[in-house]
N, C-alpha and C positions, 0 to 999 in steps of 0.2 A: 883252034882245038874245040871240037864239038865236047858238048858235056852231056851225060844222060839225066835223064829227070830225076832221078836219086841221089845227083851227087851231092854232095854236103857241103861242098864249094856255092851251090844255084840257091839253096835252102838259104846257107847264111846273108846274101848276097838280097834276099827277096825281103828279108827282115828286117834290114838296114833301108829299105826304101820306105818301107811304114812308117818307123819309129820315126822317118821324117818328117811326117806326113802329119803326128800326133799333136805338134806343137800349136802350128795354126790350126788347127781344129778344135785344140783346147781353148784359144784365144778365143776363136768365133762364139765358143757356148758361152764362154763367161761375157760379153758383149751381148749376147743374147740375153741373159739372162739379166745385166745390167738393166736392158730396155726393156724388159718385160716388166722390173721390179718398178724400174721408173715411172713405165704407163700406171702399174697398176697405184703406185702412190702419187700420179697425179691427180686433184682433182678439178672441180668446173672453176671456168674463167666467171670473174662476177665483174660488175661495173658500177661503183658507186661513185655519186657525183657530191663535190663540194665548193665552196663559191672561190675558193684557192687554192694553190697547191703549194701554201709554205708549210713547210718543214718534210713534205714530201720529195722522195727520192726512186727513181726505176730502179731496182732491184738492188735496194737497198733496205727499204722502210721495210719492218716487219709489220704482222697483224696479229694480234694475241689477244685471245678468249682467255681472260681467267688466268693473268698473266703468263699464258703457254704461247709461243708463237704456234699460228696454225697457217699462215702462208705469207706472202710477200706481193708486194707492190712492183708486178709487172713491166707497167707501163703507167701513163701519163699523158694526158692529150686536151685540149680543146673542144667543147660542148662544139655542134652545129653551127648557133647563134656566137658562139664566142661568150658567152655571160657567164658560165661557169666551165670548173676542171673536172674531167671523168677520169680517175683513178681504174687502171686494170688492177684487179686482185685474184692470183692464183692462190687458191684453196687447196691443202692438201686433201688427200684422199679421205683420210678419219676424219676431214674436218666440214664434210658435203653436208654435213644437218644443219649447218650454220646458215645456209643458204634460204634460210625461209622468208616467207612474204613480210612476215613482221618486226624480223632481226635489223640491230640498229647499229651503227656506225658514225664514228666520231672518231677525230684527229687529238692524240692526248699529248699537252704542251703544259709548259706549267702555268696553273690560273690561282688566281685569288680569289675568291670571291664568299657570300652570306656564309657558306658552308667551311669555310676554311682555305687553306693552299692545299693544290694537288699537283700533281705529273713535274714534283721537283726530282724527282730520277733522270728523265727526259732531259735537262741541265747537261748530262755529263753523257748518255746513252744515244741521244735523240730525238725526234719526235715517232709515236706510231699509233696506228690506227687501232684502235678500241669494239671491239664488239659484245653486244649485248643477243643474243642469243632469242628469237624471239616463239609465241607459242603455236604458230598457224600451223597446220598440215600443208599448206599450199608451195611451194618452192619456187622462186624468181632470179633475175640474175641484175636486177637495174633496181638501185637504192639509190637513196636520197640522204646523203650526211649527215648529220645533226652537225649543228656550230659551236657546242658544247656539251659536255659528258651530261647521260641520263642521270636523273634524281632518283630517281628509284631501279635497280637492275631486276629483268623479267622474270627474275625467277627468288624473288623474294618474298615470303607470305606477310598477306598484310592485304587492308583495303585500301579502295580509293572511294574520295567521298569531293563535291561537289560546293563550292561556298557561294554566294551571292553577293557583293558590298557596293556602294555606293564611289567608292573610291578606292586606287590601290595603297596612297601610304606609303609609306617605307617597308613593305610585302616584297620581297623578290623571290625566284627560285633560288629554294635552299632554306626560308626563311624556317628557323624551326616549329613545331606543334606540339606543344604542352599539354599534358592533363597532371593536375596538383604539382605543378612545378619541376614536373620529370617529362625530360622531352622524349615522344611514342611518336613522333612521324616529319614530315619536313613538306614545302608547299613546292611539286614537278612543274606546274604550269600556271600559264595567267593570260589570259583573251579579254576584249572587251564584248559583250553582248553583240546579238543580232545586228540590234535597234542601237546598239551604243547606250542603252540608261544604264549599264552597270557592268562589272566588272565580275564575271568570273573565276575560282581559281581551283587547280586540282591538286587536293594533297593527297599525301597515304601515309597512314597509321601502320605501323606495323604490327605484326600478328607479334606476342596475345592481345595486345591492347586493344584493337580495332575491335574486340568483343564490348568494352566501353562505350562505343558510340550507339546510343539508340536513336530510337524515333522523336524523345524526348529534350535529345542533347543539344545541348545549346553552345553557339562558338563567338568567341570576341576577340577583336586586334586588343595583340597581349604588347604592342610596340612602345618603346620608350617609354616615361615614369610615370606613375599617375600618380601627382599630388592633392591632395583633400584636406579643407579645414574645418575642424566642426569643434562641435563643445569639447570636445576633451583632448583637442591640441590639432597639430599638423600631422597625416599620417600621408607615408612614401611607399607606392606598389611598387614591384615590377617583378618579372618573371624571372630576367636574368640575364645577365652581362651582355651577352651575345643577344638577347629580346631589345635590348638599349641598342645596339652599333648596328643591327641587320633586319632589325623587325620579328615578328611570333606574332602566333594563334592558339591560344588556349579553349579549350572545352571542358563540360564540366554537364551534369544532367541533375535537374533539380528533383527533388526527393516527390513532389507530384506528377511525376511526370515520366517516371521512371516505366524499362520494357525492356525488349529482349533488343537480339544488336541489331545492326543496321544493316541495307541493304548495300550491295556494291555501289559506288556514285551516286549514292543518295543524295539529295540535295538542301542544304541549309542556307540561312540568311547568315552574315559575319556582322554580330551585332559594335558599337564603336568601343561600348567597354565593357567590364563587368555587371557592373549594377543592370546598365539597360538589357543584357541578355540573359538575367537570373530572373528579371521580373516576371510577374504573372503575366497572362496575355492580356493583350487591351481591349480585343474584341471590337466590338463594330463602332466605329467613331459619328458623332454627332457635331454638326458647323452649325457654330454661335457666332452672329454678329455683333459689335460690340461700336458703339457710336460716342467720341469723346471731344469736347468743344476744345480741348486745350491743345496745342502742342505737343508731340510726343517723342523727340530728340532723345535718345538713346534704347527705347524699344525697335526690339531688331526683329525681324523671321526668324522662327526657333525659339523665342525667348519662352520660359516657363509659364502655365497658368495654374496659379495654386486658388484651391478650393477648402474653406478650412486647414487651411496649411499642407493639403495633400496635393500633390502633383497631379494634375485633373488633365491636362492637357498642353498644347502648346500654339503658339503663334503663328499662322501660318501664311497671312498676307498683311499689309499696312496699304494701305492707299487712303487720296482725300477726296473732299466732296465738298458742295459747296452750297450754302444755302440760301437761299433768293431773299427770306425775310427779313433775318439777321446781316447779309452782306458776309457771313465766316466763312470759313474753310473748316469745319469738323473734321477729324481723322475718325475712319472707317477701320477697326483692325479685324481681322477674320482672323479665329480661334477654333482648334477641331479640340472636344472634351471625348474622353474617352469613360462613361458611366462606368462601364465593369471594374475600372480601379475603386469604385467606393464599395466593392467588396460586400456584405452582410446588409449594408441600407439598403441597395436595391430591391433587395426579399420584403421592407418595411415601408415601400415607394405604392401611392394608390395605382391601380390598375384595372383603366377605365376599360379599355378594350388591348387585344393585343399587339397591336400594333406599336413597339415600343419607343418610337417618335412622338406620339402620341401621350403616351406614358410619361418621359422627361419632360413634354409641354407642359402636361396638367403639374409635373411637379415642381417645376420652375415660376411656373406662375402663381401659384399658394405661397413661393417661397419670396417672388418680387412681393405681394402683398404685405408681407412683413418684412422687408427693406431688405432684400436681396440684391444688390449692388455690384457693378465691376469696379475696380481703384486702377491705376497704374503707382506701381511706388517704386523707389528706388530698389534696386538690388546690392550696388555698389557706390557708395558718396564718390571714391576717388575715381572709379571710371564711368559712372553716371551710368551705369547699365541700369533698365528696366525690367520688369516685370507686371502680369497682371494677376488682383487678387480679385475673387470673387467671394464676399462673405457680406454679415449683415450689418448694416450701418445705422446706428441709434439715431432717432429724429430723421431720417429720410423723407423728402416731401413723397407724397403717392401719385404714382404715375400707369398709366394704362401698360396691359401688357397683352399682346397678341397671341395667342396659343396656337391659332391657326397658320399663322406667318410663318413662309419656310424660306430662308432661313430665320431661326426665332433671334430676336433679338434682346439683348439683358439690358436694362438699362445701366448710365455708368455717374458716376459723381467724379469731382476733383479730388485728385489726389492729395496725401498729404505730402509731397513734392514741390506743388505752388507753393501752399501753407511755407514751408520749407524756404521758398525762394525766394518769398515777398520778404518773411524775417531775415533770412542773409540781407537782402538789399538794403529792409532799413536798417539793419547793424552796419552795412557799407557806409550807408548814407549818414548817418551819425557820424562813424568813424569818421567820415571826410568829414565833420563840421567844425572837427576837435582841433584850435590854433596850433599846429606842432610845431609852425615857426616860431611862433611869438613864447610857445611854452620853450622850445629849445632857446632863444635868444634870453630868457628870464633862465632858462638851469647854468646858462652861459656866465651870466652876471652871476650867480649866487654861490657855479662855484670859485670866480674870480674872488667876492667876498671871503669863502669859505677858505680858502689858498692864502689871503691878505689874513684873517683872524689867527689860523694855524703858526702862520708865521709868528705874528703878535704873539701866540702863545707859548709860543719853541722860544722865544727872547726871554718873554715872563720867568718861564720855566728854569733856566739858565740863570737869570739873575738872584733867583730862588734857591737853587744849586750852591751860587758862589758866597752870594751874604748873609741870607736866613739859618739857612740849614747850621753854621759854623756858631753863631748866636744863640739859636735853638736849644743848640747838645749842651754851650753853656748853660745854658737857662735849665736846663733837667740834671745837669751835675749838682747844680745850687740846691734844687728842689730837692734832689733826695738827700743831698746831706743837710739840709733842714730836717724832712722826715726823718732821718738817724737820731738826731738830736729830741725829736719829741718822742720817737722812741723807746729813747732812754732817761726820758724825765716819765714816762708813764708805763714803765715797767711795774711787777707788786713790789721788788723790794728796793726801787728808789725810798729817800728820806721824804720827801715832800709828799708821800704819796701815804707813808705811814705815819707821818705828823697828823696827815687829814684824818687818818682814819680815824687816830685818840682825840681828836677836838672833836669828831662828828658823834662820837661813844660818849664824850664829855657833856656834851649839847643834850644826847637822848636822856642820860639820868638827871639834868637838870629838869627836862622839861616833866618826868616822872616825880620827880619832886614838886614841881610847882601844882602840878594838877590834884595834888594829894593834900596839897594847903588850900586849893582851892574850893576841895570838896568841903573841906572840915570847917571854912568860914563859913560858905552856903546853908550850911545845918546849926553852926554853932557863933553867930557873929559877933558874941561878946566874949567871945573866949578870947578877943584882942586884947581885954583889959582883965576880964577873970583869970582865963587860961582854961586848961581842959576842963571839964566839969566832974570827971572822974579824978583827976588830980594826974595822969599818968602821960606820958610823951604818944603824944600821937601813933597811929601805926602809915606812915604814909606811903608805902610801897606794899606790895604782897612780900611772904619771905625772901621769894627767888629773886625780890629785883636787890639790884645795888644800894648799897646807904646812900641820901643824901647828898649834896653838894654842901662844902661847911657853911658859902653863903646864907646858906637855907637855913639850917641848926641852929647858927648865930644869930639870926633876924625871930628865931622863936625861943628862946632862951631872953633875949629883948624884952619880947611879949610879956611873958611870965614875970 
């Protein structure tokens, strides 16, 4: 059955083939549109290399800026050589600026270390790789690992500055940096020189602080405790807990010396402590020879050279020599002094010409003229360390001094150390002369004696205890009741005692009597056969005394 092109049977019939047609076509755009969203959120393949690939995984391990993941670990493969792992790292699309010449990369695991524990997440998460974001314009696709996270991330304000030291110490990366006991920065790196004489290290202060470091500033290992004894006790530094277990560097700018900040990686010296990096500068050092006939067993390199008790310089060679007329061995020590530490004398020093070698010649040699002297003396008795002092010694014989001789040399005298060593010996030598045997075989015997006596005396004692003492307490019962008894015979109002007293009152008017007949003979001595011459009784007492004894009365009544 033909149909005409209007009929509405062919119409509905054309509609139904479309709507079929819409499904898969819908599928293709959204597929299309998947790949297109896909491409455009891919970004560049990168290739960093590290010397393993533990805790790495192919498209597993993430890579996160800033703890964002920004892509994933690709692939994994073997360097050319076989010596190291090249990590594939797909980049998301937002994440292409990562990709710069300077940008740093590291595997985060969990570590220990100066700075503390890190990437204890990792524990439970896994390992992944760490980026540090770096500042070039320049874009690359092939890095090199780091083996451990950055000390400082790229985008942190703050300087970096430059140390110098002789040694590194207990200094690691991480180690922290102090200014007045608050830590402003941490030490990123550590190399040793060109030449190998020293050690280099890189830290960074953080902004504000790094306005602190000038030109002036001075830096010293703030490492484990610094103990000092001096006049007024024992005193204990240290920076701080974690400056004791991982090492520190402190800085600090002394008040002459003071300016504006510092440059980026400026460069300093890392002096050993405080003291030696607050001092003045020393300025251009001058080498003294110093020649001593004695033995010098405990003077070491480095030992101090004190000048009037000032720190003038130090020790800086020992060797010996040997002299053909004597048959000795002198020790030779070489001492570098540094003038500028005597401060304000220099200004008061003659100056012949300007040449200031010259200068300390002529002032050394006025100064040997008046017995200017080297010593070594002890520093410490129990560890025998030395030192040498340079000052003037009273009676010094006079000895020539060369001003022209380079190096000059001081002349030196014996220490008072021998002095020292000869009296120990001969107090040794005595002590050894002293019989200790024969004195201990006599304390032997005496205290055998003295053991034989005690006993003797523990028996005495005891027999003293058992017979005497019981005897004794008799003998003091007896005694005091005898003193009872005299007691009471020489009380006032015992009878014997007031008998006495009327015989002794009886006795005095007798004797008042007798002396009153005595007077009256003396003047009148026929009044024995006359009697009175007045005719009347005598007056022989004044009124107040007593009459008479009748004795008396009776024997002149006789008379009469």
């Amino acid at each position: 059955m033909n149909m005409e092109p209007g009929d509405p049977d062919m119409i509905q019939r054309r509609w139904r083939v479309s709507l079929i047609w819409l499904v898969p076509a819908a599928a293709a755009l959204i597929g299309a549109s998947m790949l297109i969203q896909a491409w455009l959120s891919v970004g560049p393949d990168i290739f960093v290399t590290f010397r393993t690939a533990a805790g790495l995984e192919a498209g597993k391990t993430p890579v996160k800026f800033k703890d964002v993941t920004v892509g994933t670990v690709s692939g994994i493969a073997l360097s050319e050589d076989g010596s190291r792992v090249v990590a594939t790292i797909s980049l998301d699309k937002r994440a292409e600026n990562l990709a710069r010449a300077d940008t740093r990369f590291w595997v985060v695991r969990p570590r220990i270390g100066a700075s503390g524990v890190s990437g204890v997440d990792t524990l439970f998460s896994g390992a992944y790789i760490g980026v540090d974001r770096g500042a070039s314009s320049d874009t690359s696709r092939n890095f090199t690992g780091l083996e451990a996270p950055p000390a400082v991330p790229g985008d942190m304000p703050g300087k970096s500055f430059v140390l110098r030291t002789e040694e590194l110490g207990s200094l690691d990366i991480g180690s922290p940096v102090y200014h007045r006991r608050v830590q402003v920065g941490r030490v990123t790196s550590y190399r040793l020189d060109e030449d190998g004489s020293c050690v280099r290290l890189q830290i960074f202060v953080d902004a504000p602080y790094d306005r602190f470091v000038t030109a002036g500033t001075r830096f010293w290992n703030a490492s484990g405790v610094d103990v000092s004894l001096g006049a007024d006790g024992i005193r204990l530094k240290t920076q701080s807990l974690a400056a004791i277990v991982s090492g520190g560097i402190a800085f600090a700018t002394p008040e002459y010396a003071q300016g504006g900040p510092a440059a980026e990686n400026a460069q300093y010296l890392l002096a050993s402590d405080q003291a030696t990096a607050m001092a003045p500068p020393d300025g251009p050092a001058q080498y003294v020879r110093l020649r001593f006939k004695q033995p010098l067993r405990g003077l070491s390199v480095g030992a101090p050279v004190l000048f009037w008790g000032v720190d003038l310089g130090k020790v800086v060679s020992i060797t010996l020599d040997y002299d053909e007329a004597a048959h000795d061995f002198p020790t030779v020590v070489g001492v570098r002094l540094y003038p500028q530490r005597l401060g304000r004398v220099l200004e008061k020093l003659p100056a012949p010409d300007d040449d200031p070698q010259r200068r300390i010649a002529s002032f050394l040699g006025a100064m040997v003229d008046r017995g200017l002297r080297a010593q070594a003396r002890s520093a410490n008795l129990l560890t025998g360390q030395l030192y040498i002092s340079i000052e003037h010694v009273p009676g010094a014989p006079k000895v020539a001094f060369d001003e022209s001789a380079r190096p000059l040399t001081i002349p030196t005298v014996d220490g008072k150390l021998d002095r020292l060593q000869e009296q120990l010996a001969n107090i040794v030598g005595r002590i050894d002369k002293i019989p200790f045997d024969a004195i201990g075989k006599h304390l032997d015997t005496a205290l055998i004696d003295l053991r034989g006596a005690l006993t003797r005396l523990n028996g005495t004692l005891g027999r003293i205890d058992e017979q005497l003492l019981p005897e004794a307490a008799k003998t003091l019962q007896r005694a005091q009741e005898t003193l009872g008894a005299v007691e009471g015979v020489l009380s006032e109002d015992a009878p014997p005692l007031r008998d006495l007293s009327e015989a002794l009152k009886e006795i005095q008017r007798a004797a008042r009597s007798l002396r009153g007949l005595t007077d009256l003979l003396g003047r009148h001595p026929e009044s024995l056969l006359r009697g009175r011459p007045d005719g009347r009784a005598p007056a022989i007492a004044p009124a107040e005394a007593p009459p008479a004894p009748p004795a008396v009365e009776q024997r002149q009544e006789t008379s009469r």
